[in-house]
C-alpha positions in Angstrom: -39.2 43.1 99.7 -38.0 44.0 103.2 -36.4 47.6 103.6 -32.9 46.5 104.0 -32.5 44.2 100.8 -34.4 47.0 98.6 -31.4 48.4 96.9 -33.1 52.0 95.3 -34.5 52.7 98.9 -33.6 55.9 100.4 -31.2 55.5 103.9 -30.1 51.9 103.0 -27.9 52.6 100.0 -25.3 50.2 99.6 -23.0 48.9 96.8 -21.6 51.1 94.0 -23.8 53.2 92.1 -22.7 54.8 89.0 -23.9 58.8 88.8 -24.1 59.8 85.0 -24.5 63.4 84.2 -25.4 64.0 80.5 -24.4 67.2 79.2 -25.3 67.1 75.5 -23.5 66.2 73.1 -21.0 64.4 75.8 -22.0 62.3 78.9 -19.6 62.3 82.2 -19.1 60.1 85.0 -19.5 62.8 88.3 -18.7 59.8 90.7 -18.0 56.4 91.4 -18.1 55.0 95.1 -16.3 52.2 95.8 -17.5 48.4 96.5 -19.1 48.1 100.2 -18.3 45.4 102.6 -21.6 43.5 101.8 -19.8 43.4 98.0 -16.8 41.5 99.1 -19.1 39.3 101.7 -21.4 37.8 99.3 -20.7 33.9 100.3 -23.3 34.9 103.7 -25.7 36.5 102.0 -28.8 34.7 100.6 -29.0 33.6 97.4 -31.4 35.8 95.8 -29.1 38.4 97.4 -26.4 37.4 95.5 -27.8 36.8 92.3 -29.0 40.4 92.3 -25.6 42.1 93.6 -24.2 40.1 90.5 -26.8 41.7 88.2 -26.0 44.9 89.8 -22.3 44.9 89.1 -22.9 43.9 85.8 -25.2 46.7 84.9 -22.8 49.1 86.8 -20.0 47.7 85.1 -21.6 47.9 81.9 -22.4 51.7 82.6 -18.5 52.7 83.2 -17.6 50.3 80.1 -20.4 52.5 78.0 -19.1 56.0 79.4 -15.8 55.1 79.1 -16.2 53.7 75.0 -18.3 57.3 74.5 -15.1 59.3 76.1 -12.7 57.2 73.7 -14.9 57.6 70.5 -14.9 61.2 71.4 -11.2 61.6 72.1 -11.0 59.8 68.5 -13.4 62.2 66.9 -11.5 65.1 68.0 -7.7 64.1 66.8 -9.6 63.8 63.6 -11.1 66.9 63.3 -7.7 68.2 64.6 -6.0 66.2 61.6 -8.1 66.9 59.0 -7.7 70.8 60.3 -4.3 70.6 60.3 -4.2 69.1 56.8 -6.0 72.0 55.6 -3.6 74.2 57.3 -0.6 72.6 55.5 -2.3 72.4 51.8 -3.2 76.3 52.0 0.3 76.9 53.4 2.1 75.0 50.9 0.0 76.6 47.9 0.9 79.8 49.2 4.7 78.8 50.1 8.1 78.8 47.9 10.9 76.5 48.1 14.0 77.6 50.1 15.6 77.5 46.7 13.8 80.7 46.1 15.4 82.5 49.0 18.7 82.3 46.8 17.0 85.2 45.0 16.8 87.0 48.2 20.2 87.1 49.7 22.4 90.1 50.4 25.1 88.5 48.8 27.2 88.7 45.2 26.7 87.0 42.4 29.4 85.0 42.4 28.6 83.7 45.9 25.2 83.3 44.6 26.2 81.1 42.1 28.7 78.9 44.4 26.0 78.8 47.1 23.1 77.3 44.8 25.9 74.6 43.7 26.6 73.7 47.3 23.2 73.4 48.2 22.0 71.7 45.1 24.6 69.0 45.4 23.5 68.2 49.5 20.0 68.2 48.5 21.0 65.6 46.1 22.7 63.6 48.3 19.6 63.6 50.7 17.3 62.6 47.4 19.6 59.6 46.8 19.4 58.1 50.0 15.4 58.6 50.3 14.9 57.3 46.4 16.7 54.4 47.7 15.0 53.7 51.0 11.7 53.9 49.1 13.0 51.2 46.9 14.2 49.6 49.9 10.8 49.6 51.9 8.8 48.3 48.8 11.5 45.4 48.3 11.2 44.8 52.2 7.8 44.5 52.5 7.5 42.2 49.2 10.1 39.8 50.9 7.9 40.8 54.3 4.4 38.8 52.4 6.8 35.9 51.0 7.9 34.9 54.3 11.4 36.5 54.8 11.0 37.0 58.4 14.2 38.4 60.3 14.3 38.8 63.9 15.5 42.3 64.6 18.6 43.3 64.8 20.2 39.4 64.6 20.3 37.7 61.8 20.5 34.2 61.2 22.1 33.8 57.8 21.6 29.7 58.4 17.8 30.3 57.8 18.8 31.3 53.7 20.1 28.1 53.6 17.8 26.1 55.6 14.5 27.8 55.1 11.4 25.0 54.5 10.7 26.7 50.8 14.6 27.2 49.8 15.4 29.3 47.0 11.8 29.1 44.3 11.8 31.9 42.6 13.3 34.9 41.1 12.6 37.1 43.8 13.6 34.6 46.4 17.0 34.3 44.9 17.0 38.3 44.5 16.1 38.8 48.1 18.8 36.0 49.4 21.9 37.7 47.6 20.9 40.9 48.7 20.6 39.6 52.7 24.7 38.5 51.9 25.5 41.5 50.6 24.4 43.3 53.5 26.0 41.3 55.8 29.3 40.9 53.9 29.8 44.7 52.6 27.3 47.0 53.8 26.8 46.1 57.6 30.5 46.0 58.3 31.2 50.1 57.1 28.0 51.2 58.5 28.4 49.5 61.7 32.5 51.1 61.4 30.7 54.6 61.0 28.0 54.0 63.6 30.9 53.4 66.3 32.4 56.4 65.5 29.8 58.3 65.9 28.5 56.9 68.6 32.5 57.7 70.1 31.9 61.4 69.6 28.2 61.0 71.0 29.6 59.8 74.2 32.8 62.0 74.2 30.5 65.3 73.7 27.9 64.5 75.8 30.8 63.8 78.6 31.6 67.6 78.2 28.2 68.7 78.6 28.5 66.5 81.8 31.5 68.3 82.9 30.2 72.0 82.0 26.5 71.1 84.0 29.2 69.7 87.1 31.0 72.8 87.1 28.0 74.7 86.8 26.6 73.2 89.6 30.1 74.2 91.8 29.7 77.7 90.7 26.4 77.7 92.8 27.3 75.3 95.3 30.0 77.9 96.1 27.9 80.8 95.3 31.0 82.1 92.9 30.5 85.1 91.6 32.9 88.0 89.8 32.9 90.7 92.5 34.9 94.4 91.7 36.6 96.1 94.6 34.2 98.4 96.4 36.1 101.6 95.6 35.6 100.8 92.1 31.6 100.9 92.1 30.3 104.7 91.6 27.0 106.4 93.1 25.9 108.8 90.9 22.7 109.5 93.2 24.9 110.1 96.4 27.9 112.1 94.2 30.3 109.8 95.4 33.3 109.5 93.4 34.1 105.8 92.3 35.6 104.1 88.9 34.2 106.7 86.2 36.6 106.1 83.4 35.5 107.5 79.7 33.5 104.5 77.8 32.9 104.5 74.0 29.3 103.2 73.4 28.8 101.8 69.9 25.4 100.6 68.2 26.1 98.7 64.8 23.1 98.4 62.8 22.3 97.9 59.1 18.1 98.3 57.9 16.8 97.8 61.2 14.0 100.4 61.3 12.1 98.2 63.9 14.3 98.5 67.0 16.6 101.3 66.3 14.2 103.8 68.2 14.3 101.3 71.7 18.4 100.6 71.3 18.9 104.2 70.8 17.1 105.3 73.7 18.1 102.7 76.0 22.0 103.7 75.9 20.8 107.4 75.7 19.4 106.6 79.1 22.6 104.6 80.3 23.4 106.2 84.5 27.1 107.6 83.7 28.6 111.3 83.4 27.6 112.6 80.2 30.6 114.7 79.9 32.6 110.7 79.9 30.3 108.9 77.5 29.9 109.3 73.8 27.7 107.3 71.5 28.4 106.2 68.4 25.2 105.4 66.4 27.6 103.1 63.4 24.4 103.0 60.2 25.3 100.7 57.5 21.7 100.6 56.3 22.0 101.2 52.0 17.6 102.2 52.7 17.5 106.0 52.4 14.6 106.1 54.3 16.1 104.0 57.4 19.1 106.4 56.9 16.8 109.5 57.6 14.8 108.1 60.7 18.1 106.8 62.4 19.6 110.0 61.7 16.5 112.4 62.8 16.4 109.9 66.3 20.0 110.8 66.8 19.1 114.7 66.2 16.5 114.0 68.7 18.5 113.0 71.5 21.0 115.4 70.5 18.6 118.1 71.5 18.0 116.6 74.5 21.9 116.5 75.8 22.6 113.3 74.9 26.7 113.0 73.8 25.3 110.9 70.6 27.1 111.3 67.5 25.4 109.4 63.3 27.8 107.6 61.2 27.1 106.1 57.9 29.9 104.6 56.1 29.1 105.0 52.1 31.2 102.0 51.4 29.8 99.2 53.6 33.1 96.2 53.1 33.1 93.7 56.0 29.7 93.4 57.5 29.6 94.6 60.7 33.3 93.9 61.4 34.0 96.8 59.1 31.5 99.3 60.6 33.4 98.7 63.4 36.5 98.9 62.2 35.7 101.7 60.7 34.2 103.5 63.9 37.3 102.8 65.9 39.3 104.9 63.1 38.0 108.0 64.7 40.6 110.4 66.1 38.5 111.1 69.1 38.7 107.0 69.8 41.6 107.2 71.7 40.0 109.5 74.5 38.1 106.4 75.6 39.5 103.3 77.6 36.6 101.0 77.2 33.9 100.7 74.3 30.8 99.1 75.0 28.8 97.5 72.4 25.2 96.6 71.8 23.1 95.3 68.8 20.5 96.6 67.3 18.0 95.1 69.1 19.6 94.8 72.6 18.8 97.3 75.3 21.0 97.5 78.6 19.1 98.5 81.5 20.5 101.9 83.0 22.9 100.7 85.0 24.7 98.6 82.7 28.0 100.4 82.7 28.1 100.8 86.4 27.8 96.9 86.8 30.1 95.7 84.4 33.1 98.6 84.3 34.1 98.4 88.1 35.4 95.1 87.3 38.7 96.6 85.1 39.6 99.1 88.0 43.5 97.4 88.9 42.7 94.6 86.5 45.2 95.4 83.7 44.7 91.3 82.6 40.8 92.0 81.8 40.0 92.6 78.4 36.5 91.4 78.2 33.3 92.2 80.4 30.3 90.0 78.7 26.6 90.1 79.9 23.9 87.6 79.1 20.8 88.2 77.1 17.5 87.7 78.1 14.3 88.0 75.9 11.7 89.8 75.3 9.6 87.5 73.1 10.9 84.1 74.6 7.1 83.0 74.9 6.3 84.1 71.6 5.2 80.7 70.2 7.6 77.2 69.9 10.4 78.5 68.1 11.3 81.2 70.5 10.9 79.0 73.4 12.9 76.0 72.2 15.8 78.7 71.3 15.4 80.0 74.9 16.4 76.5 76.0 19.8 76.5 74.0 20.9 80.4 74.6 19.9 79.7 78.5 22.3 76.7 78.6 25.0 78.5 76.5 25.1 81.7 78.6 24.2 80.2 82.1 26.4 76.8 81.7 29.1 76.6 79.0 29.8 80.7 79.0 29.9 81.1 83.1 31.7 78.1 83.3 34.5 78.9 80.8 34.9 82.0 82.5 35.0 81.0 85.9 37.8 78.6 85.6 39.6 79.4 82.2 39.1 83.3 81.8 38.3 82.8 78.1 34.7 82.0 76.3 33.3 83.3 73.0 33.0 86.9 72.7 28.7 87.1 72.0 29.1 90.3 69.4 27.0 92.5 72.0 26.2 93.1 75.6 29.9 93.6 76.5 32.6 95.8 77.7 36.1 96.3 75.8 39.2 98.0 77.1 40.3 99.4 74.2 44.0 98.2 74.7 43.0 94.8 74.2 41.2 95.2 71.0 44.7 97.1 69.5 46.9 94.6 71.0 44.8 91.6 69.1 45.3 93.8 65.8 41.4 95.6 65.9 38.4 94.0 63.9 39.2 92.3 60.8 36.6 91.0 58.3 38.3 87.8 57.7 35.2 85.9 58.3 31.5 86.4 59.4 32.2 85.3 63.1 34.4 88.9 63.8 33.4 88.4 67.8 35.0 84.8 68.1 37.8 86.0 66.0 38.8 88.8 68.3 38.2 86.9 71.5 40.4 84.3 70.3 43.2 86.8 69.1 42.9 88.5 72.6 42.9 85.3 74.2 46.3 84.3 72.4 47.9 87.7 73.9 47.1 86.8 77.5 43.9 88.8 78.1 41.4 87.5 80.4 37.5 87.5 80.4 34.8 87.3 82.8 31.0 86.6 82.4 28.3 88.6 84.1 25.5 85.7 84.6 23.7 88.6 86.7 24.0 91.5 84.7 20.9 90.6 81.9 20.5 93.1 78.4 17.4 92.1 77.0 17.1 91.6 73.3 15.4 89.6 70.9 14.8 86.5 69.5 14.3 85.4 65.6 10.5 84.8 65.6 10.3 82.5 61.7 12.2 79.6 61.1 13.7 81.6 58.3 15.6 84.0 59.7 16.5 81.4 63.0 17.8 79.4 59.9 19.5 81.5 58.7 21.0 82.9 62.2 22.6 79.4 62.7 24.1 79.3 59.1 26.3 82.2 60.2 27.0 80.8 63.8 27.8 77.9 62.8 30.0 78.2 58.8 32.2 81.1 60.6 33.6 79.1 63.5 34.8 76.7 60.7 36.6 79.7 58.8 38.3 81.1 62.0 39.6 77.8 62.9 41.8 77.6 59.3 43.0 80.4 59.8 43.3 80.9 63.7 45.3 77.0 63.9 48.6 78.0 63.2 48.4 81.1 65.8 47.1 78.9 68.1 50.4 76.3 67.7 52.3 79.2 67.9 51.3 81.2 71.0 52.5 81.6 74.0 49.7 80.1 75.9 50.0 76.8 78.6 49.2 73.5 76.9 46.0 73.1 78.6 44.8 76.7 77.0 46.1 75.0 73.6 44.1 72.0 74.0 41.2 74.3 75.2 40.7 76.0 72.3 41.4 73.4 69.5 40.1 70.7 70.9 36.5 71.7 73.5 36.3 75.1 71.8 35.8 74.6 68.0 36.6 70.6 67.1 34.2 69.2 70.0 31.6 72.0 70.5 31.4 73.3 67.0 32.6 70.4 64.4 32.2 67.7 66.1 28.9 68.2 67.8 26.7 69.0 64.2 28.5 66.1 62.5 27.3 63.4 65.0 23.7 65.0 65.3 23.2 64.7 61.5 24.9 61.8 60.7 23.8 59.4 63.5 20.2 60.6 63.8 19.7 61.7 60.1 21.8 59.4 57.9 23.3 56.1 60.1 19.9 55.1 62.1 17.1 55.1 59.5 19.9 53.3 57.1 20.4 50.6 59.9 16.5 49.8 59.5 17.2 48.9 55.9 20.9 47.3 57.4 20.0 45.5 60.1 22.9 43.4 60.3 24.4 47.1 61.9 23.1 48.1 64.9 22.3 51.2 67.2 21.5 50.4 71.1 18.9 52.1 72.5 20.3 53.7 75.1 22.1 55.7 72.1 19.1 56.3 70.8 16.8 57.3 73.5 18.7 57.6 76.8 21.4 59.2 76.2 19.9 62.3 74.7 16.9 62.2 76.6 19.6 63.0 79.6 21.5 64.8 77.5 18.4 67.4 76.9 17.5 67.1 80.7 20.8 68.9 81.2 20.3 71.2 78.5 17.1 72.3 79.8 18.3 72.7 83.8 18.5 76.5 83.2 15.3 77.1 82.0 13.4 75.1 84.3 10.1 76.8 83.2 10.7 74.9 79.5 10.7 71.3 81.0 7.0 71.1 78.9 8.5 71.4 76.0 11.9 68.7 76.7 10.8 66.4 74.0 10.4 68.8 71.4 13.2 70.3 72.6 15.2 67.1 71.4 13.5 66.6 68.3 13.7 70.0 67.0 17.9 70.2 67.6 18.4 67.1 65.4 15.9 68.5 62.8 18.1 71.8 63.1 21.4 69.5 62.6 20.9 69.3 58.9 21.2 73.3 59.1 24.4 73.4 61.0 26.1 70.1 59.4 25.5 72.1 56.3 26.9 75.1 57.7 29.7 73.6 59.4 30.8 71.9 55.8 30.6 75.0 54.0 32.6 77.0 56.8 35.7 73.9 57.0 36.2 73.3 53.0 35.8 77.6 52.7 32.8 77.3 50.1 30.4 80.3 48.8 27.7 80.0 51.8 30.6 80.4 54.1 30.6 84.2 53.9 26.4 84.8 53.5 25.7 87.5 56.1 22.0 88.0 56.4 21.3 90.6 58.9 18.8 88.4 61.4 15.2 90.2 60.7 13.3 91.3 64.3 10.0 92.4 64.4 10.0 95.2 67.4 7.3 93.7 69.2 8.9 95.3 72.4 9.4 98.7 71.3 5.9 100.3 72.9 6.3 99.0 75.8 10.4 99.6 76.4 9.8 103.0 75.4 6.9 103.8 78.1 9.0 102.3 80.9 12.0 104.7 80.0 9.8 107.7 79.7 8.2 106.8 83.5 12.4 106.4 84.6 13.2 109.1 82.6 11.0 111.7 81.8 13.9 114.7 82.0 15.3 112.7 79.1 12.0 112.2 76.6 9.2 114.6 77.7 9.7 117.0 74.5 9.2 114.0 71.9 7.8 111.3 73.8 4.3 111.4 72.8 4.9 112.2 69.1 7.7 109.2 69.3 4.3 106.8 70.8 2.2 107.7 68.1 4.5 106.8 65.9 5.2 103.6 67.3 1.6 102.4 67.7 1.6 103.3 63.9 4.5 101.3 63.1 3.0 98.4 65.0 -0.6 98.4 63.8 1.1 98.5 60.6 3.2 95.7 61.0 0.0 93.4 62.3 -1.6 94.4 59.0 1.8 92.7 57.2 1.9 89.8 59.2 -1.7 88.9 57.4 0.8 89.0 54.3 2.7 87.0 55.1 3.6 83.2 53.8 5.4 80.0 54.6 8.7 78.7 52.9 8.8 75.3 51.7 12.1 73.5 53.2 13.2 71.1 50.3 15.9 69.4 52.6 13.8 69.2 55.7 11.2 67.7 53.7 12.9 65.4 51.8 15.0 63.8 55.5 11.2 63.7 56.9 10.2 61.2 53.8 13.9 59.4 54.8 12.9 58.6 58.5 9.0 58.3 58.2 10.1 55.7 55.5 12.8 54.2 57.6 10.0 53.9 60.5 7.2 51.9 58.0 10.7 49.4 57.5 11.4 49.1 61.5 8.0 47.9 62.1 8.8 44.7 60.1 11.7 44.3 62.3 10.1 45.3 65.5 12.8 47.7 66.4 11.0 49.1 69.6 11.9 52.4 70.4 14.0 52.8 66.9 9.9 53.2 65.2 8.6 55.8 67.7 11.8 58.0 67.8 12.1 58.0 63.6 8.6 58.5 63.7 8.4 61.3 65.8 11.6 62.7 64.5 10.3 62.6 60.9 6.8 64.6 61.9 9.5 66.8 63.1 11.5 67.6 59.9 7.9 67.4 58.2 6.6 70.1 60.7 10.1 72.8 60.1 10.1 71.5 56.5 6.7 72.8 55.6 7.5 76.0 57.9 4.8 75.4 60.4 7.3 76.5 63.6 7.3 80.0 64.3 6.0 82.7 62.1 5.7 83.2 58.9 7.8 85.3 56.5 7.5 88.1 54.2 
């Protein structure tokens, strides 16, 4: 055959050959050139030509259909193996794991409460068993009707087909199967349709004020504003210049946290203000003898070293932390002080913390509040830490900045902020009235005039819950203690002396929308109402309520954490699995039952602590050198200690979680008769969801 028709000779290669590298056990396509001219100009060519292109092209073709079959199989292979892994993974963890209705056991709480709390819980859980018991029953009657020909286009129904149906009414089960089709259109459609509106009312309404708070979010960068103190205000230590130095109570609460009370204590002992105008108040409410004598010997420590740092340990611990508080504000030396600074256990302000956040009450007699925002330490941790990063990022960043740019009033965050004194007395001091004690005396101060502003520059890293249990239980708390302060905080609000628009602020965006409102819709809509409406189809939920609305809705959320966009759809997944959490919360908090006053101190694991306390000894060696190495030793102890517990550690078994995740995977198996669209793949997802939290396989593990 002449040179240029031989299609395997060297210099005349035309066409598309197919280069297959085998690398065992997988093969791989390196390249693939595209068709040449002579390919598409085939009707000149000679016959013979033509019929071997077309072989050609066949066999090529046959090649990439090959390699790409051997890539599927193997793509197939692998989410088995990872299936089957993860199976094994949740049959060893479930073995090992106890029910969340052993954690009642565990709780810092009184019997009483106990008692009151296991009732509560008991009775939801029930509630959630009824409605899966009867979707099950539904499903099987579904698809029984499904094989006898009952076929209903979804969501219309055409009740003329009962009647006019080829087989009529033959049997029992056919007659069965008719009345219960009128019974869902005549009494069960109408109220869950009713109850679908209203929720799908507040849906719109909250996610309108998530609209508004992104808006004026976006303005506050637009224009760059930004809380700025007068210059003569601002002091420099270095240079001796003389500015706003004022003397500042600094107050660590703290109850059985031997894991970060080493890196909170030296971070404020390292805080760049006049020591002869600072005092530290270490407040211990731990009831562990052993904590007691390591807090106290760290204080001892830094007393040595010059620090102004005094140990309290009340003996009779009423109030939670409100009540160590109280209590520390007693003192007789208290009313040296102007302003009180307060930080968590497990915060640590950087050193210049006071001498960002101060200035701003030099002539400002109206500010009562200075608040920073956190940032994390272990935000990367795994999925749980990163999907709270998400919600705190949007809280401080959006609705906190926002609120106090163009109100002067937000939720005080418990820590990371700056108090003058005056303010605090004039709301009547720390009261113990309910488990939220920092949104109770923001609102009190609020109601006497006192203004706030928000820092969104001045960062105090802390850290984040790393299991699902103590997150959990975290949320109970944030969420069952706004309910409690709005009974009793209502009639002070009617009554105060505040415009209408502060009024409205407060009742209606500030506890009814963001924290009733906004955990009743999330359960109720995505938990209860759309995996019913697969069994109701007569009632209805549009898609764009079910997908694009809080598909844009998380988009927004996630804005201020742009490096989390990855993780947007578990994002939205995981805050409706957490809605059964907070709906049960928020009930227990409105209606005052025994879960309303739990107070779990949040658990932390000090991952941070070797690594905060070398950067403070390179700042500030002065400050450390005498017991800075026997302090590192100790640490790397402590840690290598704690790795060896985390191999101890096992899962909880989340009966609600679990028992929703059976609801909406079997309200997903129903929608497939219906061919419901997007309804399937967002209650199947969201079911793996509440499956994954339920069988505690987010985050880590507890003790």
């Amino acid at each position: 055959m002449a040179p240029s028709f031989d299609w395997w000779a060297k210099g005349s290669h035309k066409g598309t050959p197919v280069v297959v590298k085998m690398e065992n056990p997988n093969w791989s396509m390196v390249e693939l050139e595209g068709p040449s001219e002579d390919d598409f100009l085939m009707g000149n060519s000679p016959a013979g030509l033509r019929e071997k292109a077309r072989g050609k092209n066949a066999k090529q073709l046959t090649w990439v259909l090959l390699l790409k079959a051997h890539r599927a199989a193997g793509c197939l292979t692998s989410i088995a193996s990872t299936l089957v892994n993860l199976g094994s993974a949740i049959r060893r963890r479930v073995a090992s794991g106890r029910t969340d209705a052993d954690n009642d056991h565990d709780r810092e709480t009184d019997s009483t409460s106990s008692k009151e709390n296991k009732t509560v819980k008991t009775r939801f859980y029930n509630c959630i068993k009824v409605f899966l018991w009867l979707s099950l029953l539904l499903l099987g009657f579904e698809f029984a009707a499904y094989f006898k020909g009952w076929h209903f286009g979804a969501p219309k129904l055409q009740l003329q087909y009962i009647f006019t149906a080829p087989f009529g009414v033959r049997d029992l089960f056919d007659s069965l199967y008719s009345r219960w089709v009128l019974i869902r259109v005549e009494y069960l459609a109408p109220p869950l349709q009713f109850l679908a509106n209203v929720c799908i009312i507040l849906f719109l309404i909250q996610s309108m004020d998530r609209l508004v708070l992104c808006l004026g979010c976006f303005w506050i960068r637009f224009k760059k504003i930004k809380p700025i103190p007068k210059q003569d205000a601002v002091a420099d230590l270095e240079s001796g210049e003389d500015g706003f130095l004022p003397m500042v109570l600094v107050q660590i609460p703290m109850c059985n946290e031997k894991e970060v009370y080493q890196q909170s204590i030296a971070a404020v002992c390292n805080l760049d203000w006049p020591k002869s105008k600072i005092l530290i108040q270490v407040l211990d409410d731990s009831d562990d003898p052993t904590t007691q004598l390591l807090i106290k010997e760290e204080v001892q420590k830094w007393q040595q070293e010059g620090a102004h740092i005094v140990y309290r340990h009340r003996v009779i611990r009423d109030g939670y932390k409100a009540g160590n508080l109280k209590s520390a504000m007693s003192c007789s030396y208290v009313k040296d002080y102007e302003f009180v600074a307060i930080f968590d256990a497990d915060f640590q302000p950087t050193p210049d913390f006071l001498k960002r956040t101060v200035p701003h009450f030099k002539d400002n007699e109206d500010l009562g509040l200075v608040q920073a925002r956190w940032s994390f330490v272990n935000k990367d941790e795994n999925l749980l830490t990163r999907l709270q990063n998400i919600n705190l990022s949007f809280h401080f960043e959006v609705e906190q900045q926002v609120n106090g740019v163009f109100i002067n009033f937000f939720g005080f965050n418990g820590t990371a902020g700056v108090w003058r004194i005056k303010a605090l007395e004039d709301a009547g001091g720390w009261l113990e009235r309910t488990t939220v004690e920092d949104m109770d005396i923001a609102v009190r101060a609020h109601l006497q005039g006192w203004k706030f502003i928000f820092l969104n520059d001045v960062e105090c890293q802390c850290e984040l819950p790393e299991s699902y249990e103590a997150y959990r239980k975290q949320q109970h708390r944030w969420h069952s203690g706004p309910m409690q302060l709005f009974r009793l905080c209502l009639p002070d609000i009617i009554r105060a002396k505040i415009s209408v628009w502060k009024k409205f602020n407060m009742i209606f965006l500030f506890f009814l929308l963001r924290k009733l409102i906004l955990p009743f819709y999330s359960f109720t809509l995505f938990c209860i109402i759309l995996p019913m409406t697969m069994f109701v189809p007569e009632a209805e939920l549009p898609a764009w309520v079910v997908c694009y609305i809080p598909a844009t809705m998380s988009f927004l959320n996630i804005l201020p954490a742009p490096k989390s966009f990855p993780f947007i759809v578990p994002y939205l997944l995981f805050e409706n699995t957490m809605s059964v959490t907070k709906f049960n919360a928020m009930i227990s908090g409105l209606f005052q039952l025994g879960s309303a006053y739990e107070w779990v101190v949040t658990k932390k694991s000090g991952r941070s602590s070797e690594g905060d306390l070398v950067s403070l000894v390179e700042k500030e060696p002065k400050h450390q050198r005498a017991g800075s190495e026997t302090n590192l030793d100790e640490m790397k102890a402590d840690i290598q200690q704690e790795q060896k517990a985390r191999k101890k550690k096992h899962n909880r078994i989340y009966t609600k979680e679990l028992a929703l995740a059976f609801l909406l995977l079997t309200a997903s198996a129903r929608s497939l008769l219906s061919a419901q669209g997007i309804h399937f793949y967002f209650l199947l997802f969201q079911g793996i969801s509440f499956l994954l939290v339920g069988l505690d396989l987010i985050g880590e593990q507890v003790l």
